[in-house]
OpenMM code with the backbone's topology and positions (N, CA, C; nanometers):
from openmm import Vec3, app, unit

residues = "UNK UNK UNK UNK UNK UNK UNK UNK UNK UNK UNK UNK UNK UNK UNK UNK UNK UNK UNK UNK UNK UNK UNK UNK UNK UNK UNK UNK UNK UNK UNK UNK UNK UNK UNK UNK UNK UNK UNK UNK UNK UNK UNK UNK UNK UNK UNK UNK UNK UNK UNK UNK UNK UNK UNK UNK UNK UNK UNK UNK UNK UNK UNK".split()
positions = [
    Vec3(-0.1965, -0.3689, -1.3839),
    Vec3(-0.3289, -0.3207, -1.4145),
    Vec3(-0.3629, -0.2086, -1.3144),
    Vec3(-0.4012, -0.1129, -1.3805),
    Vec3(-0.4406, 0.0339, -1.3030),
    Vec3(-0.6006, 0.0344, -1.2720),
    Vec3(-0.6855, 0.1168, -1.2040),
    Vec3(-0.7720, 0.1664, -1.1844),
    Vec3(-0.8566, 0.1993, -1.3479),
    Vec3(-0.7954, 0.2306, -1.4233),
    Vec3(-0.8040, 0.3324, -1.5208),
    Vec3(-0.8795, 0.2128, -1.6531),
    Vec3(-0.8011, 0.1177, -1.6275),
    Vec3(-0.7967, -0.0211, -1.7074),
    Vec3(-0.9405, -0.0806, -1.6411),
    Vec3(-1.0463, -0.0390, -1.7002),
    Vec3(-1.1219, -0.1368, -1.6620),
    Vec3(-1.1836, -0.2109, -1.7654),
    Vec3(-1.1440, -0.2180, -1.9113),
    Vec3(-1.1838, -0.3258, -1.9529),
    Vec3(-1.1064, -0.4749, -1.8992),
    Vec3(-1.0141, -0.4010, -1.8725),
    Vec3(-0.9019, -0.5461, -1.8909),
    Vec3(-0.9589, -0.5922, -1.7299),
    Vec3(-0.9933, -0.4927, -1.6420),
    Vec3(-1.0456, -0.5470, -1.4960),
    Vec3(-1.1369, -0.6489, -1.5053),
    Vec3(-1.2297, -0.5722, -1.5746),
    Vec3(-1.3372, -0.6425, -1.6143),
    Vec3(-1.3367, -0.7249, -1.6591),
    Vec3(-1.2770, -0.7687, -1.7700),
    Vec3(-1.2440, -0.9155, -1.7880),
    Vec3(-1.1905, -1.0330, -1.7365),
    Vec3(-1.0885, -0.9745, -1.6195),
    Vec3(-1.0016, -1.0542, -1.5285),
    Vec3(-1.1220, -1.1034, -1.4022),
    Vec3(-1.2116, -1.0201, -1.3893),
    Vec3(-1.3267, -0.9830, -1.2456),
    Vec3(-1.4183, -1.1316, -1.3496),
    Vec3(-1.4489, -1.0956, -1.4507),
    Vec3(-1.5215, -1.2384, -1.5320),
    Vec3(-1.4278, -1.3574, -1.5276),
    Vec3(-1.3722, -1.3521, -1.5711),
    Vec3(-1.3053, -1.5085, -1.5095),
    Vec3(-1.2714, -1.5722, -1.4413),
    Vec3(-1.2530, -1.4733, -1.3310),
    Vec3(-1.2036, -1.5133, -1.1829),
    Vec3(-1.4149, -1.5672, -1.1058),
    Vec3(-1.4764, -1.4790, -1.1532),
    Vec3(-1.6126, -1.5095, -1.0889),
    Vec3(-1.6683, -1.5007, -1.2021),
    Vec3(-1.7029, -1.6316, -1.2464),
    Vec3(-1.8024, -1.6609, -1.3680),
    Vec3(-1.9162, -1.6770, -1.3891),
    Vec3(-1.9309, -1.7189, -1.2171),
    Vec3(-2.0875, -1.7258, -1.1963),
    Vec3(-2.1811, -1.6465, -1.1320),
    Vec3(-2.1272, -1.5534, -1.1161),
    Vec3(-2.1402, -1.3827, -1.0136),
    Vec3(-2.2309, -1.2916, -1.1899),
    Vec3(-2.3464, -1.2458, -1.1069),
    Vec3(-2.4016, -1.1855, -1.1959),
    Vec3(-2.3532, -1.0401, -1.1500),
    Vec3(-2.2785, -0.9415, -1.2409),
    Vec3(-2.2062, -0.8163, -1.1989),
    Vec3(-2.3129, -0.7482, -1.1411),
    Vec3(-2.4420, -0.7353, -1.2278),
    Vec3(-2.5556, -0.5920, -1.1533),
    Vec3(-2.5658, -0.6734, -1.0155),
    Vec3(-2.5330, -0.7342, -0.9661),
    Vec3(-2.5603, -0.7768, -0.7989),
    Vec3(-2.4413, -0.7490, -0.6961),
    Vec3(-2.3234, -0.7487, -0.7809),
    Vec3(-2.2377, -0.6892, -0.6803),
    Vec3(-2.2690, -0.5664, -0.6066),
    Vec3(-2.2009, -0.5477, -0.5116),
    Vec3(-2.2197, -0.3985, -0.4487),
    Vec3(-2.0730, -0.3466, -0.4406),
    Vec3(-2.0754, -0.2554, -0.4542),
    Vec3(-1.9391, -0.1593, -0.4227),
    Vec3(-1.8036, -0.2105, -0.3689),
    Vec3(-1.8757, -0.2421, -0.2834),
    Vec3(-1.7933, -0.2671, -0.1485),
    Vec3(-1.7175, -0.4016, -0.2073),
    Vec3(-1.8012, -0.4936, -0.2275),
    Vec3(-1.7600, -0.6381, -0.3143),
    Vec3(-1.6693, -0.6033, -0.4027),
    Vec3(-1.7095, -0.5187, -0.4766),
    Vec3(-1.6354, -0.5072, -0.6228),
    Vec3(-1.5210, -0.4287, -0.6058),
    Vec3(-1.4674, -0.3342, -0.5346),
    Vec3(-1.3547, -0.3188, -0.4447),
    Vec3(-1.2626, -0.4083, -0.4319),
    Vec3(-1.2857, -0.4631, -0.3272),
    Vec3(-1.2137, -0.5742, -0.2698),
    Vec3(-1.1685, -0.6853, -0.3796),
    Vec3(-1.2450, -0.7284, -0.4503),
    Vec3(-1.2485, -0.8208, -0.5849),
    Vec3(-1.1674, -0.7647, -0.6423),
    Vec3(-1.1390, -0.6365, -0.7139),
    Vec3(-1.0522, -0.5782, -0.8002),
    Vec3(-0.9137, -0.6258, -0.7039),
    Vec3(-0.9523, -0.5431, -0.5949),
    Vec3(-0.7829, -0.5447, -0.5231),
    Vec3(-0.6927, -0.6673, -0.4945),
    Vec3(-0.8044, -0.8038, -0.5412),
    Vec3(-0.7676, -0.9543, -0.5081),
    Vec3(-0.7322, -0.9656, -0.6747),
    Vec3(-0.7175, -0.9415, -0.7531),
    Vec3(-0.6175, -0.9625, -0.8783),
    Vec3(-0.5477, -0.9428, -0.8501),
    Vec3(-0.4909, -1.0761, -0.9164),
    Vec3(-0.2736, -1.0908, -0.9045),
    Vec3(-0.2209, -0.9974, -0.9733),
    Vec3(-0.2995, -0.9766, -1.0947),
    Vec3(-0.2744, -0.8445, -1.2362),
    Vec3(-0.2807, -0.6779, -1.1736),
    Vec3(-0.3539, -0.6637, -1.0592),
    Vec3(-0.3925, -0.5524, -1.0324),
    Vec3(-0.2295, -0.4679, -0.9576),
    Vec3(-0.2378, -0.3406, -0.9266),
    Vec3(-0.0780, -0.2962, -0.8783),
    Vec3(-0.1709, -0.1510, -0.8956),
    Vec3(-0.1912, -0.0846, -0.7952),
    Vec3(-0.2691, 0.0387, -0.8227),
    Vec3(-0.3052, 0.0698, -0.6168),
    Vec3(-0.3065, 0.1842, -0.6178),
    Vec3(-0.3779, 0.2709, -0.5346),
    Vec3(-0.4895, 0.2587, -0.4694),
    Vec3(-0.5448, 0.1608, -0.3638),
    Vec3(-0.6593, 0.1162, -0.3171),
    Vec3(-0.7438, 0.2128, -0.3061),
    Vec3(-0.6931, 0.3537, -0.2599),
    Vec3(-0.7439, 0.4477, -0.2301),
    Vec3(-0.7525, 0.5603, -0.3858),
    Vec3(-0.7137, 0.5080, -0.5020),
    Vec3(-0.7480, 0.5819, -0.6018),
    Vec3(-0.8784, 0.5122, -0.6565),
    Vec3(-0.9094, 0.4781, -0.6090),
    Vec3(-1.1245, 0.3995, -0.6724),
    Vec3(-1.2196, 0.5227, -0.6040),
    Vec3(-1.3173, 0.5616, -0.6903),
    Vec3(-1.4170, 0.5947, -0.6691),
    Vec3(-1.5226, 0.5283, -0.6972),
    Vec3(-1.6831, 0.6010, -0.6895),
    Vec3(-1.8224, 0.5335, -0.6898),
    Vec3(-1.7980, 0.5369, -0.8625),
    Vec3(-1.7426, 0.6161, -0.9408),
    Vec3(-1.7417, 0.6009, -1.1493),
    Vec3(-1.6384, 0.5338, -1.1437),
    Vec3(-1.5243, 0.5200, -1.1143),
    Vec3(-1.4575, 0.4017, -1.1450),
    Vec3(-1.4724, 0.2980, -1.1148),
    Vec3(-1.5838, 0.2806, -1.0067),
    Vec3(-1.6088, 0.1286, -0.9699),
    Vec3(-1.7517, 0.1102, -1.1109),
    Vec3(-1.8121, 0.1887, -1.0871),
    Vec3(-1.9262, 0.2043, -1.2300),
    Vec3(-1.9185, 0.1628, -1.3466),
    Vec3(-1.7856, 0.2116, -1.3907),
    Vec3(-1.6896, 0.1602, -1.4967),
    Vec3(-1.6794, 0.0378, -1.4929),
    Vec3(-1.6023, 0.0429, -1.4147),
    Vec3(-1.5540, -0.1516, -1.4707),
    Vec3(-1.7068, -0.2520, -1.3833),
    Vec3(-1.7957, -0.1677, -1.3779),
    Vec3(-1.9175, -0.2731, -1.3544),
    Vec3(-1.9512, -0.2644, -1.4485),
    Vec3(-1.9763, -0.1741, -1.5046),
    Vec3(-2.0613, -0.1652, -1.6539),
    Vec3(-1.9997, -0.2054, -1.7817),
    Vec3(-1.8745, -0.2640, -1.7547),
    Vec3(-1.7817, -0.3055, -1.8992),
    Vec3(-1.7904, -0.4681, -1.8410),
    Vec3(-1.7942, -0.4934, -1.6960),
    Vec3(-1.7933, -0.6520, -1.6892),
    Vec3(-1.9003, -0.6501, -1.7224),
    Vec3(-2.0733, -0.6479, -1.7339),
    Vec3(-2.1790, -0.6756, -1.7461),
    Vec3(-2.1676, -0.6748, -1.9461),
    Vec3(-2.1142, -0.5855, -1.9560),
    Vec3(-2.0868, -0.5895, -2.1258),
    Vec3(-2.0564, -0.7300, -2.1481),
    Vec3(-1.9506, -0.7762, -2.0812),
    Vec3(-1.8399, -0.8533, -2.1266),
    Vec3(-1.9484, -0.9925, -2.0747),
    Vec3(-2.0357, -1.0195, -2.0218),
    Vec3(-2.1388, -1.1235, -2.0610),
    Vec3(-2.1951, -1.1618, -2.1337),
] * unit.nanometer
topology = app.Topology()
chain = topology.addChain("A")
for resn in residues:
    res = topology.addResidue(resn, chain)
    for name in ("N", "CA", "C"):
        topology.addAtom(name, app.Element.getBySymbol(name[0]), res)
């Protein structure tokens, strides 16, 4: 799973924390969270503030 993939993040970020309301994460959280998927294999340093946006705004979908 890439950076790029954030539905599939997003879905993995929902099941792993089910009880985590996404608009409360912060950045920084949601970072680190991505980079703690077993699925994930990507560039720590390829995330920005819209790609983290992204897969916040597709996990909040995915509620």
């Amino acid at each position: 799973m890439k950076w790029t993939d954030t539905l599939e993040i997003a879905i993995a970020l929902d099941e792993a924390h089910p009880d985590v309301d996404p608009t409360r994460v912060r950045f920084t959280e949601l970072h680190a969270w991505v980079l703690a998927l077993p699925e994930f294999d990507d560039d720590p340093k390829r995330s920005g503030e819209k790609i983290l946006e992204a897969i916040q705004q597709a996990w909040i979908e995915e509620q």
